[in-house]
GUKE-941787 format. One record per residue (C-alpha): residue number from 1; residue in one letter; x, y, z. Coordinates in nm, 3 decimals. Layout:
BEGIN
 minu roke      c1      c2      c3
  NUM    A       X       Y       Z
...
This chain:
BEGIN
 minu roke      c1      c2      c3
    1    X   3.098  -2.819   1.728
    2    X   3.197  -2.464   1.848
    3    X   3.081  -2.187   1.632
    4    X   2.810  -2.443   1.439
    5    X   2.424  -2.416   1.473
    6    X   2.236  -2.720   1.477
    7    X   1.863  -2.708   1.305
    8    X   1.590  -2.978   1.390
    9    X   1.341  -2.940   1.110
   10    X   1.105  -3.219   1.304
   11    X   1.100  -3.487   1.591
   12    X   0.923  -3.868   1.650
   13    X   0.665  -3.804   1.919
   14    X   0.852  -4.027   2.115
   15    X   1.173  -3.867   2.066
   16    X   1.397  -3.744   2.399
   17    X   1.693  -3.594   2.450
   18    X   1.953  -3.445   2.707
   19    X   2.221  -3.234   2.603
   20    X   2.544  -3.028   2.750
   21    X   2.643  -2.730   2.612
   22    X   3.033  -2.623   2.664
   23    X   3.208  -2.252   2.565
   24    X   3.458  -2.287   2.324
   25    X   3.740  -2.158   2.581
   26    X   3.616  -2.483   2.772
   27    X   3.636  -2.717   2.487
   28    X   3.972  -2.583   2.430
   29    X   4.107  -2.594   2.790
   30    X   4.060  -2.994   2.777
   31    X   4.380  -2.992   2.589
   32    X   4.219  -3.315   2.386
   33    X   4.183  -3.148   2.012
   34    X   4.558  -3.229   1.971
   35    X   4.516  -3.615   2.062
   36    X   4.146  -3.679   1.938
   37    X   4.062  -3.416   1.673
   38    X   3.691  -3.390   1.755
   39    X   3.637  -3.199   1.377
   40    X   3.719  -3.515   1.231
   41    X   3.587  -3.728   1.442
   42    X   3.241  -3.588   1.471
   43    X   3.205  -3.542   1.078
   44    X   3.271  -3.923   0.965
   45    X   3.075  -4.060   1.304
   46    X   2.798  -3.780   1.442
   47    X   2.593  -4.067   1.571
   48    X   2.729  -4.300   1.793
   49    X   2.515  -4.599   1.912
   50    X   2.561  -4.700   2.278
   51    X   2.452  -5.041   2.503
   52    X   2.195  -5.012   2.751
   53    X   2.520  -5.030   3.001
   54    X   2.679  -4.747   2.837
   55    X   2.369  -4.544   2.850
   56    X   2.327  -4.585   3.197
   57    X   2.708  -4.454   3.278
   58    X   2.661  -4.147   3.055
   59    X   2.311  -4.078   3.185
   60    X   2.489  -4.091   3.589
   61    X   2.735  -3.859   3.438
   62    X   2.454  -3.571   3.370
   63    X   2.286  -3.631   3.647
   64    X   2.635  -3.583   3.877
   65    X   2.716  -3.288   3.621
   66    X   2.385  -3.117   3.713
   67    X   2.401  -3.208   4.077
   68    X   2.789  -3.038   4.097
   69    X   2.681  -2.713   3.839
   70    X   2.402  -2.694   4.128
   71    X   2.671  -2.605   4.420
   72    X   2.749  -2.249   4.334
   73    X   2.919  -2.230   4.651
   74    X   3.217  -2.472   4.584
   75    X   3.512  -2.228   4.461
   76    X   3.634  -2.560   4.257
   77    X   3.332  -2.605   4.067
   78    X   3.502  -2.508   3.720
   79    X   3.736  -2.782   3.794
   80    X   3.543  -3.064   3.867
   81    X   3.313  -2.993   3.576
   82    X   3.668  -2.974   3.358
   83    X   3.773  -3.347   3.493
   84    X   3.397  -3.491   3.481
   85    X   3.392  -3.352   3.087
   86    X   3.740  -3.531   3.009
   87    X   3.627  -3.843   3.199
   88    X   3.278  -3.828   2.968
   89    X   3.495  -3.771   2.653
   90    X   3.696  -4.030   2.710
   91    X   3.463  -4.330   2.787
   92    X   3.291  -4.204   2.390
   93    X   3.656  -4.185   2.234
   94    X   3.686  -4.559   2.124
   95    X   3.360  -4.551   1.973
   96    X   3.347  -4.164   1.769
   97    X   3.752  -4.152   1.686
   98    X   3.795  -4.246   1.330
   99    X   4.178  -4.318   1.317
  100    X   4.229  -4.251   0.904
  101    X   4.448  -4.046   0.689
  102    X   4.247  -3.758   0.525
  103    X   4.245  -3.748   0.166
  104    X   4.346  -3.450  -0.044
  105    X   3.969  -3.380  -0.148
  106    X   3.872  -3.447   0.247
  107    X   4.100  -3.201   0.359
  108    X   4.000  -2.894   0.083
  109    X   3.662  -2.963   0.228
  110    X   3.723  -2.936   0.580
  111    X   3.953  -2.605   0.491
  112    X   3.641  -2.469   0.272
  113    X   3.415  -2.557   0.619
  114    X   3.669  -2.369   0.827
  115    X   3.676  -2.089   0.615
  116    X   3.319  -2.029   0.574
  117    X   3.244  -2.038   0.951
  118    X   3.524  -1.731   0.951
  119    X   3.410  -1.539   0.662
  120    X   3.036  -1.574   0.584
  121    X   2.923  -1.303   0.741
  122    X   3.092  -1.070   0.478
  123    X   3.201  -1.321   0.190
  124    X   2.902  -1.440   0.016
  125    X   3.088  -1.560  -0.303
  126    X   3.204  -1.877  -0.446
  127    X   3.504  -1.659  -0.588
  128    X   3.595  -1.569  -0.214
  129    X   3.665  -1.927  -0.113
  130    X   3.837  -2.054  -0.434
  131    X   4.097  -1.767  -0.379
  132    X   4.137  -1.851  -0.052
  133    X   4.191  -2.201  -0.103
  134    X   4.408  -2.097  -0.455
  135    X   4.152  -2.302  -0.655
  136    X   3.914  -2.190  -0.939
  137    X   3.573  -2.183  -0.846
  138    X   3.475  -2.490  -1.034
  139    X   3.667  -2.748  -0.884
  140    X   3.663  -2.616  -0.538
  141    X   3.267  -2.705  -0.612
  142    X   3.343  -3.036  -0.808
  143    X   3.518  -3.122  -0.484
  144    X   3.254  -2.958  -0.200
  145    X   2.934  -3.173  -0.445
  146    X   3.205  -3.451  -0.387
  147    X   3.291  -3.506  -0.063
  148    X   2.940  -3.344   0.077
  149    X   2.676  -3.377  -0.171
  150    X   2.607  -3.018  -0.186
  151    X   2.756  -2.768  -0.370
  152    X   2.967  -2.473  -0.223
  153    X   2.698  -2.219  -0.292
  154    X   2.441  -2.387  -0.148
  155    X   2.676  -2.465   0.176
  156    X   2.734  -2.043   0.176
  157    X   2.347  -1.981   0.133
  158    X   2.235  -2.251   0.389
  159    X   2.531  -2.095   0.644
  160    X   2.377  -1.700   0.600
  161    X   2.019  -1.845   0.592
  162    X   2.068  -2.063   0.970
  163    X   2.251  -1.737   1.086
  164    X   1.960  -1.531   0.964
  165    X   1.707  -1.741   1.142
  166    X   1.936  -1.772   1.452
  167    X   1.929  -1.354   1.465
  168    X   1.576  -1.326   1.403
  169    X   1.435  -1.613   1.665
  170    X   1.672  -1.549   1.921
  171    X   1.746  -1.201   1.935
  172    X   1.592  -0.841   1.947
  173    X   1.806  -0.719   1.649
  174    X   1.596  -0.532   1.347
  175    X   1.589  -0.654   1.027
  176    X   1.824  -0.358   0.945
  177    X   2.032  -0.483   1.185
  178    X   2.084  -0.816   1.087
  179    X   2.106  -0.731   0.713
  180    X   2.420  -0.535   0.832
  181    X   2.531  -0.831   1.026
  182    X   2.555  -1.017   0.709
  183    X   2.698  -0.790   0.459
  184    X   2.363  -0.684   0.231
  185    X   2.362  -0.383   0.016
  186    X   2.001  -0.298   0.215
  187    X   1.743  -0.467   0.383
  188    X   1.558  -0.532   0.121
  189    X   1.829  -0.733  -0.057
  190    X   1.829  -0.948   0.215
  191    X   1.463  -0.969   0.275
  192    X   1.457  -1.078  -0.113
  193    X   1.744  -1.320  -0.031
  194    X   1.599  -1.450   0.263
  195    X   1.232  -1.532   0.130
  196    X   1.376  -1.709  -0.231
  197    X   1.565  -1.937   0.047
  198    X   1.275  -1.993   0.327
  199    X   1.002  -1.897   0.154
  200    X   0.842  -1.642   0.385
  201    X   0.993  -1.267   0.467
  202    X   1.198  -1.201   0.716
  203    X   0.931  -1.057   0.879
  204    X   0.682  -1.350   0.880
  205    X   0.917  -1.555   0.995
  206    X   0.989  -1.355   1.340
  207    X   0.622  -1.332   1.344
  208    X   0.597  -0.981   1.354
């Protein structure tokens, strides 16, 4: 989803993929979030398995996706790629929509999810999120363990940690730099921080 990282920590040998990758201004000028509320959707059903027919049909969807991204000299492009995205969205929205009412647990979850993604870079705390959501710490984390199986501190740590790792592989930041980025006191609190979590330094892991 927009703003999220994902993290493969290891593959089948004979593992494949193809993938499209969409702005959020894109996302958002489908006008479908209103209709088909993709958060939802994608958190009770990430996987969704498809026939060999259905497959096929999303697989001649890439390929006419990569054919039209291909003709740079179409003034329309934008467009076509908006309508080929809705059409692709909505031949996998009978099979990922989950049509159900939310409970009251569900929803402080999703509200604690939407608030991290905001705020982690500069809220580290449990206390931060409880306010927020005008709970006490403990049973904003009875609820997170709950509904998620993890606990809200380790859902703040494991946020910083991917963003950490994100900065470090895929930029040319310093280390000073990124523990800025994230709100540490000094680099070496977040070189401590980061090592307790990954087990190497910041450093090491960059390869440096």
């Amino acid at each position: 989803m927009p703003g999220q990282i994902q993290e493969y920590e290891e593959v089948s040998k004979d593992f494949t993929a193809k993938y499209i990758m969409m702005s959020r201004d894109f996302l958002i000028s489908l006008n479908l979030e209103e209709k088909y509320p993709m958060y939802n959707s994608a958190s009770h059903r990430p996987c969704i398995a498809l026939s060999g027919a259905e497959a096929d049909a999303l697989l001649d969807y890439f390929r006419i996706m990569q054919q039209m991204i291909r003709v740079k000299e179409n003034p329309h492009r934008l467009q076509v790629a908006r309508h080929l995205t809705i059409a692709f969205l909505w031949s996998l929205f009978h099979k990922m929509y989950v049509e159900r009412e939310k409970s009251k647990h569900e929803q402080l979850f999703k509200n604690f999810i939407v608030l991290l993604e905001r705020h982690f870079k500069e809220q580290h705390t449990n206390e931060f999120y409880a306010d927020k959501l005008c709970l006490t710490p403990k049973y904003m984390s009875m609820v997170i363990k709950e509904n998620s199986g993890r606990t809200a501190t380790e859902w703040i740590n494991n946020r910083i940690i991917l963003e950490a790792k994100t900065l470090l592989y895929s930029t040319s930041m310093t280390i000073q730099q990124i523990s800025d980025e994230l709100s540490f006191s000094s680099q070496s609190s977040f070189g401590k921080y980061f090592k307790r979590a990954v087990g190497v330094s910041p450093k090491e892991f960059r390869g440096d």
